[in-house]
N, C-alpha and C positions, 0 to 999 in steps of 0.2 A: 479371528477376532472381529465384534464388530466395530463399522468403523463411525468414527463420530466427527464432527463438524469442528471447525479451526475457525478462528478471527484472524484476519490477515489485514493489519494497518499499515498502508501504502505512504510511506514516505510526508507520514506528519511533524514538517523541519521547521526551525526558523526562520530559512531563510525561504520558505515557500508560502507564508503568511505576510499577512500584511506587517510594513517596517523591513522586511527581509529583498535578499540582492533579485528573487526571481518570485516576487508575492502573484500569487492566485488570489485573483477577489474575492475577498470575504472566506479565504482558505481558514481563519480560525473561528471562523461561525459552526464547522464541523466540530471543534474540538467536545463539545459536551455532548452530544450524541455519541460519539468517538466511546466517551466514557461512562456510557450508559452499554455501550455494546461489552465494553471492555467488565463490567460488574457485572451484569450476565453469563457471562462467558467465566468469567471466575469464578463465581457461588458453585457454577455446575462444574468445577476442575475440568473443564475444554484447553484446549489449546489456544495460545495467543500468541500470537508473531507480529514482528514492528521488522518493515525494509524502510531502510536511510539509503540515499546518496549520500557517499563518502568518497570524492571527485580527490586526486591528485591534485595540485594547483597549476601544473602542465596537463593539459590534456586536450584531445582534439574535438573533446565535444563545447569546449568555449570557445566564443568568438574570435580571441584575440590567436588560436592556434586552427584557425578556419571551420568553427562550428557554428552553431546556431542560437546559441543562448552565452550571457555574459558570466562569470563566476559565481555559482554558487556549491553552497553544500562542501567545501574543501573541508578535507582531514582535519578535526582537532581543530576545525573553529567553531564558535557560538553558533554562525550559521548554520552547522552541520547539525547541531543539538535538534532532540526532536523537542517540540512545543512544551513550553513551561508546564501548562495548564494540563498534559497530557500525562494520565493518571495507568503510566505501561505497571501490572506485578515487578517483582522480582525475578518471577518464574519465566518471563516473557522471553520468546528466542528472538535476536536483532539477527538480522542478516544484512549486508552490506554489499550493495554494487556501485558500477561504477568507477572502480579503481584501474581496470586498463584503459591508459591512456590512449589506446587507439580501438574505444568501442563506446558507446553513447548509453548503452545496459538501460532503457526503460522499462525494463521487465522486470520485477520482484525474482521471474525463475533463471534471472543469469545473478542472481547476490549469490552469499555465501554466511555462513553463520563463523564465528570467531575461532572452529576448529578447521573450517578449510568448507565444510560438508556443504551441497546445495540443497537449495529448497525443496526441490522434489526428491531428494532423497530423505533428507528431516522430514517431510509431510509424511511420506511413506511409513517411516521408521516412527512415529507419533500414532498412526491406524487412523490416518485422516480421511474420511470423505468428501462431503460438504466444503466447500470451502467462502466464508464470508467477508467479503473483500470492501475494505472503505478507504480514506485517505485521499489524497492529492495528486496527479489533476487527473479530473473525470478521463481527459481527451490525449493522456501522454502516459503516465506510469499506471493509473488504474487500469485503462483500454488495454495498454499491453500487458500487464501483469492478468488480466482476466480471460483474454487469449487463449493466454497461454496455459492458463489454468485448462481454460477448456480442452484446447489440443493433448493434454498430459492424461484428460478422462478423469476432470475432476468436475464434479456441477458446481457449479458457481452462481451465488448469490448474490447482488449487489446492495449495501445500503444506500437505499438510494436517496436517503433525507443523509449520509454524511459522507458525498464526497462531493467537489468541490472540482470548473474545470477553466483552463488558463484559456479558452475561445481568442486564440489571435485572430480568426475568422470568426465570424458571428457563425453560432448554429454549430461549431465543433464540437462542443459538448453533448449536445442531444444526439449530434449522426455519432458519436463514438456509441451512445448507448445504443443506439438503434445496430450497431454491429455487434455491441455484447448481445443483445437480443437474439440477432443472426444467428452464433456461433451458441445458443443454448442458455446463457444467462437468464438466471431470474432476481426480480427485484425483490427488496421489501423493505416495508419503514423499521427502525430503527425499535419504535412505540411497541410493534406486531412481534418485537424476536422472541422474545421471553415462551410464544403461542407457537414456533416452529422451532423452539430449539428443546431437544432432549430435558426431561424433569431431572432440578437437584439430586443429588446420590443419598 
């Protein structure tokens, strides 16, 4: 079978936007690109995946049980919701990490879709190649979830006009790209997909 190219939307939540418990500057200026990638990718029946944190409200990746970030993204709150504005099909796979309390999961490839299944086994079982990766933040769950991508022997794309990154240091965002770069990543605008993504069926 051959294999065709997936949208992989990294963790666009409410509470990673501005107003939310752990916002990314200007993390909802992505959202319409988001859904310009997401209309392309559906005209052409491609696959579309959406990864949420979906945190326990005990867990060792918040502050208050010795992590590094304060509560976001908990089970079955508003925060956890992904962005109003964000226009996921019906058909869209959600996978979900996060949920063991003793693992921090910024990777899309440690979630899990609602039957148990991982992501690299769902990509697989879809005949995915390409993988085109956008979402939140550039320098935390895009970085690793693209990695990982790479290490799995998947090419990876990044859009690079929609994602968005939390820079607690100045310059985090660019040096994370500059390692997707390293590990095989290639960029492109959101504007150019329609011209490298497979013609309508």
């Amino acid at each position: 079978m051959e294999k065709r190219p997936a949208l992989l939307i990294v963790d666009l939540q409410n509470d990673f936007c501005p107003g939310g418990a752990l916002p990314v500057p200007e993390g909802d200026r992505i959202v319409p690109r988001v859904n310009q990638a997401i209309r392309l990718f559906e005209r052409r029946g491609l696959p579309i995946l959406a990864s949420r944190d979906w945190h326990p409200r005990e867990t060792r990746h918040f502050k208050e049980f010795g992590g590094a970030w304060p509560p976001h993204c908990v089970q079955g709150t508003k925060g956890a919701r992904f962005h109003p504005g964000l226009r996921l099909p019906k058909r869209t796979v959600v996978v979900s990490k996060g949920m063991d309390p003793d693992e921090d999961s910024y990777s899309a490839f440690q979630a899990v879709t609602s039957k148990g299944r991982d992501l690299e086994s769902t990509l697989r079982e879809m005949g995915v190649g390409d993988l085109f990766i956008c979402g939140l933040a550039t320098d935390y769950c895009v970085r690793a979830t693209s990695i990982d991508a790479s290490k799995r022997g998947f090419p990876v794309r990044v859009l690079r006009d929609a994602v968005r990154g939390v820079d607690l240091k100045p310059g985090d965002s660019e040096g994370a790209l500059g390692e997707l770069k390293a590990v095989g990543a290639t960029f492109v605008e959101t504007r150019r997909l329609a011209k490298v993504l497979p013609p309508p069926p």
